[in-house]
C-alpha positions as CSV (number, residue, x, y, z in Angstrom):
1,X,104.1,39.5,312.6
2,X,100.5,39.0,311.8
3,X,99.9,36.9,308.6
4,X,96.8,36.4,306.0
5,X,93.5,35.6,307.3
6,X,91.1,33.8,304.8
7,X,87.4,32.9,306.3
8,X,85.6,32.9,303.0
9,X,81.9,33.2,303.6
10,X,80.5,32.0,300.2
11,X,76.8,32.7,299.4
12,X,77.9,33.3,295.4
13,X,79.5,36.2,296.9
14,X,82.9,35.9,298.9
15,X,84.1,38.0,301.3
16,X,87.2,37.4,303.2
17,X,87.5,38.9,306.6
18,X,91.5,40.1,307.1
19,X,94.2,40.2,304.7
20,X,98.3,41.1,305.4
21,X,98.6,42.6,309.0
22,X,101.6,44.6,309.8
23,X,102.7,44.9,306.7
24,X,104.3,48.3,305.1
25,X,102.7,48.5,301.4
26,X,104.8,47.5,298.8
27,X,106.4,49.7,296.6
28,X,106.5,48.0,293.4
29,X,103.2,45.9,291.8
30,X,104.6,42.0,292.9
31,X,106.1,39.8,290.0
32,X,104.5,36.4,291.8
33,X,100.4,36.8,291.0
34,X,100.0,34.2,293.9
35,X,100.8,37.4,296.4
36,X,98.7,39.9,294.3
37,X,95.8,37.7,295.0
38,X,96.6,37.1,298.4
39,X,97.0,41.0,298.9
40,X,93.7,41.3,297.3
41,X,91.9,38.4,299.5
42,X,91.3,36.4,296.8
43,X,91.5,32.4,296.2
44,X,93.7,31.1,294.3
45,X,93.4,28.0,291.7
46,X,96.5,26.4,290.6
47,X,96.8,22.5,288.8
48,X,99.3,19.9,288.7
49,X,101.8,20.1,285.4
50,X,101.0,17.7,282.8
51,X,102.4,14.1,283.2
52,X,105.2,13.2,280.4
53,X,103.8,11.0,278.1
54,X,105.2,8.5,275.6
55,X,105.3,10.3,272.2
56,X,104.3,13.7,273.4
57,X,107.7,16.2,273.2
58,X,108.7,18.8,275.5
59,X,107.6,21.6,273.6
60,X,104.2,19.3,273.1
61,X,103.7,19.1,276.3
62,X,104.6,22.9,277.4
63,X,102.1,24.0,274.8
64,X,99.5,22.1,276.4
65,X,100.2,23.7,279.7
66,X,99.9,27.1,278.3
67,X,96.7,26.1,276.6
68,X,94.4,26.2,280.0
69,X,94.8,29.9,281.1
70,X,93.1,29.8,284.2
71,X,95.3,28.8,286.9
72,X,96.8,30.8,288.8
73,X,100.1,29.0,289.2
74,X,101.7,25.0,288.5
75,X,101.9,22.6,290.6
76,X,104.8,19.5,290.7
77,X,105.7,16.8,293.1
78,X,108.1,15.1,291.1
79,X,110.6,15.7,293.8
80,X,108.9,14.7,296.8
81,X,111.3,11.7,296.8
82,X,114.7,13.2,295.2
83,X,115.0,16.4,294.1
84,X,118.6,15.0,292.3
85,X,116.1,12.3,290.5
86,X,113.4,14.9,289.3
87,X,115.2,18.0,288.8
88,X,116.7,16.8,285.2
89,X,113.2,16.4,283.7
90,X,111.9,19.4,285.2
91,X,114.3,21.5,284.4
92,X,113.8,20.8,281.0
93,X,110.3,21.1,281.0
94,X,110.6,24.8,282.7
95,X,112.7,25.4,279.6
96,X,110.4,24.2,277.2
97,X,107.6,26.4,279.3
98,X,110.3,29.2,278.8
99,X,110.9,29.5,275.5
100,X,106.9,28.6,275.0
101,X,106.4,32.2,276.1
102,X,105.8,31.2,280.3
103,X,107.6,33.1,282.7
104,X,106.8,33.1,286.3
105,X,104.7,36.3,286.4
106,X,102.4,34.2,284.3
107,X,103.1,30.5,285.6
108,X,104.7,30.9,288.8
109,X,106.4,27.1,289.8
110,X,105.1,26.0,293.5
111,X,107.3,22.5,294.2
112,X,107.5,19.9,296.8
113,X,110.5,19.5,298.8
114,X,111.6,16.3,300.3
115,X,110.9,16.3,304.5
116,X,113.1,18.2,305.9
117,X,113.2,16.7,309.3
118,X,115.0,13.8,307.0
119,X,117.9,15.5,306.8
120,X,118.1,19.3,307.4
121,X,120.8,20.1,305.7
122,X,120.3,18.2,302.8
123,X,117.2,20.8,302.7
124,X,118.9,23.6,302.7
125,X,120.7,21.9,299.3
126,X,117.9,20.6,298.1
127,X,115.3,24.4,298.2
128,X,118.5,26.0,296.7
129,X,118.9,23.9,293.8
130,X,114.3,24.2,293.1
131,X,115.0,27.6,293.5
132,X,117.6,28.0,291.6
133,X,115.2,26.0,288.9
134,X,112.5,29.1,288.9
135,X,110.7,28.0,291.8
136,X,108.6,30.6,293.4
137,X,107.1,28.4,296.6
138,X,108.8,25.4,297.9
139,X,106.3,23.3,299.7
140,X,107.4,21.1,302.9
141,X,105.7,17.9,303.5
142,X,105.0,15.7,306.0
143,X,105.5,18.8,309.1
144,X,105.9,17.8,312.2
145,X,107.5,20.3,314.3
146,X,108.1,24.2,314.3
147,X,111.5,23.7,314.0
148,X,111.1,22.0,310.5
149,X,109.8,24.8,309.3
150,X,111.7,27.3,310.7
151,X,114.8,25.4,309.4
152,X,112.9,25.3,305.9
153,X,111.8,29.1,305.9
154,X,115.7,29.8,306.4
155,X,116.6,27.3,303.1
156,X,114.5,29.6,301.3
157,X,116.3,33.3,302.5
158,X,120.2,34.6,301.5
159,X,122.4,34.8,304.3
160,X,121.8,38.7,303.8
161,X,118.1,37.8,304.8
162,X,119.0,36.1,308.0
163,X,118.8,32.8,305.8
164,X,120.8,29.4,305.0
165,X,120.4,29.7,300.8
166,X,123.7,29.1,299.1
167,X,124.6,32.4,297.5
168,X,124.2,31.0,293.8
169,X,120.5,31.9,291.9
170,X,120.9,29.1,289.2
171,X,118.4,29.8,286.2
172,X,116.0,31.6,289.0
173,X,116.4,35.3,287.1
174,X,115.8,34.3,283.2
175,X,112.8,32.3,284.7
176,X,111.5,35.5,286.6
177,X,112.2,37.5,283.7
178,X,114.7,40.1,285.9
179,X,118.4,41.1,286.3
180,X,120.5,38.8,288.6
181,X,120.2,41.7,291.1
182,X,116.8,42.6,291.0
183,X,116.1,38.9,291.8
184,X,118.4,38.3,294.6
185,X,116.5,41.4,295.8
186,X,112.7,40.3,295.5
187,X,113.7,36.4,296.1
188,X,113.0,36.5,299.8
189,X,110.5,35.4,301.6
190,X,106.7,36.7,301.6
191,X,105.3,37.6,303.8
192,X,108.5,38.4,306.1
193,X,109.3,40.6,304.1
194,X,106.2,42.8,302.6
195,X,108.6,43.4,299.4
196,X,109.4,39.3,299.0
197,X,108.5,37.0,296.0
198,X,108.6,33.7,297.8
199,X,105.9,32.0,299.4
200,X,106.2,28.7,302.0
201,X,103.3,26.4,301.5
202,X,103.5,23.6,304.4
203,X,101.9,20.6,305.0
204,X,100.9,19.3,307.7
205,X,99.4,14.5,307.2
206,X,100.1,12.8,310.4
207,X,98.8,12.4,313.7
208,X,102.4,13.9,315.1
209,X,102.0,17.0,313.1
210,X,98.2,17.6,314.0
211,X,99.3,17.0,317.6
212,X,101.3,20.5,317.0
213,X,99.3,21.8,314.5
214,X,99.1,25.4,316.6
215,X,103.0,25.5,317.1
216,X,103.3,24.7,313.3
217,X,100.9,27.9,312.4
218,X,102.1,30.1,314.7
219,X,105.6,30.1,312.7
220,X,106.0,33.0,311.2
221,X,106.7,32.9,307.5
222,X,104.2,30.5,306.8
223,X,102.0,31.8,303.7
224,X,99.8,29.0,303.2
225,X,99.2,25.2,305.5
226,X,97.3,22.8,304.1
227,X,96.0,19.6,306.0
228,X,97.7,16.8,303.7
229,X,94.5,15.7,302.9
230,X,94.9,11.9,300.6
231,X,97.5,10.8,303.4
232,X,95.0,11.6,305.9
233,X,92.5,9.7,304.0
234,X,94.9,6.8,304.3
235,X,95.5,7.2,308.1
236,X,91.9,7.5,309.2
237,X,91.1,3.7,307.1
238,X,91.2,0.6,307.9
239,X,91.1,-2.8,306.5
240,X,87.2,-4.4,306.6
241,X,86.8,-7.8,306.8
242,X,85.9,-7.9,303.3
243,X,89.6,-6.7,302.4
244,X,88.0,-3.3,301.3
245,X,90.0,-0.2,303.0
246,X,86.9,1.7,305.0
247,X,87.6,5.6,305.7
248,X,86.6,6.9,309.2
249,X,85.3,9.9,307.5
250,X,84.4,11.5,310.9
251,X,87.8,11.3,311.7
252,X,89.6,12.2,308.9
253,X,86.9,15.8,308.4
254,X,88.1,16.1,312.0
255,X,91.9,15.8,311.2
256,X,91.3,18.5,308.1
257,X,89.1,20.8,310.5
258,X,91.7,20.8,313.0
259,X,94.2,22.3,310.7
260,X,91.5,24.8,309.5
261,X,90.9,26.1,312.7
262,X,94.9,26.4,313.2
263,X,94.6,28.7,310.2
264,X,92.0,31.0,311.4
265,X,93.5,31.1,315.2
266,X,97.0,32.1,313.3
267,X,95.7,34.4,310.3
268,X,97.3,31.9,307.8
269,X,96.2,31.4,304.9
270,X,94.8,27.8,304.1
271,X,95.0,25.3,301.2
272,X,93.2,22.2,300.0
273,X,93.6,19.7,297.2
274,X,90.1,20.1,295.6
275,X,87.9,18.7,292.9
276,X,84.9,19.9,291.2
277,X,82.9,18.0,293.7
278,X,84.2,19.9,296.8
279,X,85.7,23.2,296.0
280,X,82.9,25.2,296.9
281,X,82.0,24.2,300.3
282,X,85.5,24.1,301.2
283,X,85.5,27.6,300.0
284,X,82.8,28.0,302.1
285,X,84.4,26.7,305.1
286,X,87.4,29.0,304.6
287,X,90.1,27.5,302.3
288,X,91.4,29.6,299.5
289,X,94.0,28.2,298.2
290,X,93.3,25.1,295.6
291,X,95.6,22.8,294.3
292,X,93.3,20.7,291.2
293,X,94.3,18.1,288.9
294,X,95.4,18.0,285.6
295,X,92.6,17.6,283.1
296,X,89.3,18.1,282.3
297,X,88.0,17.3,285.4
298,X,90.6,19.8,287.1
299,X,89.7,22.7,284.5
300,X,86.0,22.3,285.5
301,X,87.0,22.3,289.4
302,X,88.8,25.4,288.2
303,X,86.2,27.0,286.6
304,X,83.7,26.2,289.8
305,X,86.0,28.2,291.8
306,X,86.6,31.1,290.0
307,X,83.2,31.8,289.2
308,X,82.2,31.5,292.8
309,X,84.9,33.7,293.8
310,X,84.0,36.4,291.2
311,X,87.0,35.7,289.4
């Protein structure tokens, strides 16, 4: 199956050659915005969640989230490391965003996954119980191989799709706003299935997993990679004899090129951790999905984005 292609040309107009290949149009408007805008070939802007702070509540802090409508979708790596340590405090925060009035047609949850090539079927426990928190994306890090993400993409389908996803949906339906059967039904995996809510975002921030870069995007099931691009950073520098960390910066454009090109070879779509200082010639370039900090800063990057885009 062919996948997205996203060469943006940006000259204050975008167009993006390609969209969904082979796919058989939907027959209901999706819940997750993330694959209306992909449908429609458009970028998409999403931020980190707010950080917890000392004397700000729940409900605080969930108000402040809804308060920036421009995003697209939220962004959290608490769970990187455990998904047992973060889940607690972010399950509470999804219900605080709840019962604020967020749902995740509005705020759809994109969340990092421990490595999978740590422990495979810890995985498969560990997407089941983010999906069973709301999640609409799970994000892999630190790819190295196909076969991570083919063991991922599996985590993220029921048996009844082919997949390895325990048969229990958690808090998933309230979150998505649907009967525990219409979301076992959409909760598969997009763009596999053209009728499928989820959406894989992988990552690919080591020399190993640019070494098989092209295996990696040739995966199907993929919807976005991304070029891991602050662990790159830290790969490509070195210690100066000052003491002061120096970036190869030839090198480490090179490295986030390479995964770019990967991308357009495979008609995935491609992501990028962006700032108002960069987001539009990486739009230029081809990149179309943004993740952007929290904050004023982020909001501006935002903002720079979606007017380019015409958005």
């Amino acid at each position: 199956m062919k996948r997205n292609s996203l060469c943006f040309a940006l000259a204050f107009t975008l167009t993006i050659p390609g969209s969904v290949h082979g796919q058989a149009p939907r027959d209901v408007t999706p819940l997750n915005p993330l694959i209306s805008l992909h449908n429609q070939d458009l970028p998409v802007f999403g931020v980190y969640t707010p950080r917890a702070r000392e004397g700000v509540t729940l409900e605080e802090l969930a108000q402040e989230t809804l308060g920036f409508t421009g995003i697209d979708y939220l962004f959290n790596g608490s769970m990187e490391g455990s998904v047992d340590r973060g889940l607690p405090a972010f399950s509470s925060y999804v219900q605080a965003l709840y019962a604020a009035g967020a749902n995740a047609g509005s705020h759809p949850l994109v969340l990092k996954t421990p490595r999978i090539a740590d422990g495979p079927d810890q995985a498969i426990e560990n997407i089941s119980k983010q999906l069973n928190a709301g999640a609409s994306a799970i994000v892999f890090v630190g790819v190295e191989s196909a076969t991570e993400v083919r063991q991922g993409l599996a985590a993220m389908r029921f048996a009844s799709n082919g997949g390895t996803r325990p048969n229990h949906v958690g808090d998933a339906p309230r979150y998505w706003g649907l009967p525990e059967a219409e979301y076992r039904k959409r909760a598969d995996l997009w763009p596999l299935n053209s009728e499928g809510e989820l959406i894989n975002w992988t990552i690919v921030e080591s020399i190993e997993g640019l070494d098989k870069v092209r295996e990696i995007a040739a995966v199907d099931g993929i919807g976005v990679l991304f070029p891991g691009a602050g662990t790159l950073r830290r790969l490509f520098s070195s210690t100066g004899k000052d003491g002061a960390r120096v970036l190869d910066e030839d090198a480490w454009e090179a490295a986030i090129q390479k995964v770019l090109a990967a991308c357009k070879e495979f008609e995935v779509l491609c992501g990028y951790p962006a700032n108002e200082n960069d987001i539009q010639e990486r739009m230029r370039q081809g990149f179309s999905v943004f993740v952007i900090g929290w904050g004023d800063r982020g909001f501006r990057a935002v903002n720079i984005g979606r007017s380019a885009a015409g958005r």
